[in-house]
N, C-alpha and C positions, 0 to 999 in steps of 0.2 A: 354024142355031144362032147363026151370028153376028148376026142378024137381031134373034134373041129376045133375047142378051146386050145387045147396042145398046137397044134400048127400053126393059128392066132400067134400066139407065141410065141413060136420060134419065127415066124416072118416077122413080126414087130422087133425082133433081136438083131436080125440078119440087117433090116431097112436101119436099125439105127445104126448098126456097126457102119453100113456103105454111108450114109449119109454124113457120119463123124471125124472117116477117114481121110474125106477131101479139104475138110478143114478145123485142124485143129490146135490145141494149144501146148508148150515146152517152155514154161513158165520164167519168165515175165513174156514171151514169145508166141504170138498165133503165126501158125502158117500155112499157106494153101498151096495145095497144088492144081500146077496148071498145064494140061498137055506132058504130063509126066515129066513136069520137074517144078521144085517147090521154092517158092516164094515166102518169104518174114511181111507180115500184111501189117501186123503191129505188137509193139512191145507197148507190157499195162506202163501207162505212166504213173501210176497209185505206187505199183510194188515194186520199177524197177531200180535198181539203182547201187555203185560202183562199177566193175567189173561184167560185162555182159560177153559171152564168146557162141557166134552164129553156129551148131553146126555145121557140117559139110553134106551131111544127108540129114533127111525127113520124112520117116517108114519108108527108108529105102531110095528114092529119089532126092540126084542131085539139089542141094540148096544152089538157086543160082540167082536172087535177086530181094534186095530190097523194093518193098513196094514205096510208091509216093506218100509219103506221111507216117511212114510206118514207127519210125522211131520221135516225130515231130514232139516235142517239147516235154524230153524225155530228160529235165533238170538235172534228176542225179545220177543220173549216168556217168561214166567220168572215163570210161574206157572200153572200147568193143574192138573186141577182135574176129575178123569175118574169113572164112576159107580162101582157098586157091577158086575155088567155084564160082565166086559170085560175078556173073558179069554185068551187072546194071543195077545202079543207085537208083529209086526214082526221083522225081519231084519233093522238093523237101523233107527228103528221107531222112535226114539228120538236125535239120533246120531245129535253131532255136535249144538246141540240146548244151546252154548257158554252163552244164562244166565238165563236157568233153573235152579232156585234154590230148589223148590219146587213140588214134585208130589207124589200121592195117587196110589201107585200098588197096587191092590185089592190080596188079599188072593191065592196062586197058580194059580198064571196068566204065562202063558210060557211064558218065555222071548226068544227075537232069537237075533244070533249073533251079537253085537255090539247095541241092543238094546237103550244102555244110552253113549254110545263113546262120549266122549267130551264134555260130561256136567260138569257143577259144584257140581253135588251132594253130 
């Protein structure tokens, strides 16, 4: 019995580690990844705020994109600096982010619709 409770165990370890690793959090920052390479899905709008700087990896895989909404009404924000990696903003990635004053768009990074709305840039 104590056999079976012991591997119980250790597969419940195993399932959460796998389950944890595809998406997780680098504070104020969640990120997932997708097809082995990792995406910023959201930054807390609670905690974040001045200075925020993306990675360029995430356990290992390229950071290469903001998601749609990810940073969306992200108030005190006020500066993000993002890798050479990132190739795609999405859809109101930054929108509404009222005192960004400051950000680093890397070299033909696709922007998507309403991208920077409502910033101070």
């Amino acid at each position: 019995m104590k056999k079976k409770l012991f591997a119980f165990f250790i597969a419940f370890a195993v399932l959460s580690i796998l389950c944890t690793s595809s998406m997780a959090a680098e504070a104020p920052l969640t990120f997932e990844i997708r097809s082995g390479e990792a995406w910023v899905t959201e930054c807390d709008r609670m905690t974040a705020e001045g200075y925020i700087e993306v990675p360029s990896q995430y356990l290992g895989v390229p950071v290469v994109g903001i998601d749609d909404f990810a940073f969306y009404f992200c108030e005190n924000v006020t500066e993000v600096s993002l890798p050479e990696t990132i190739r795609e903003i999405g859809e109101w990635g930054f929108a509404r982010c009222f005192s960004l004053e400051e950000i680093n768009v890397p070299q033909d990074t696709e922007l998507g619709l309403g991208a920077f709305l409502g910033c101070p840039l």
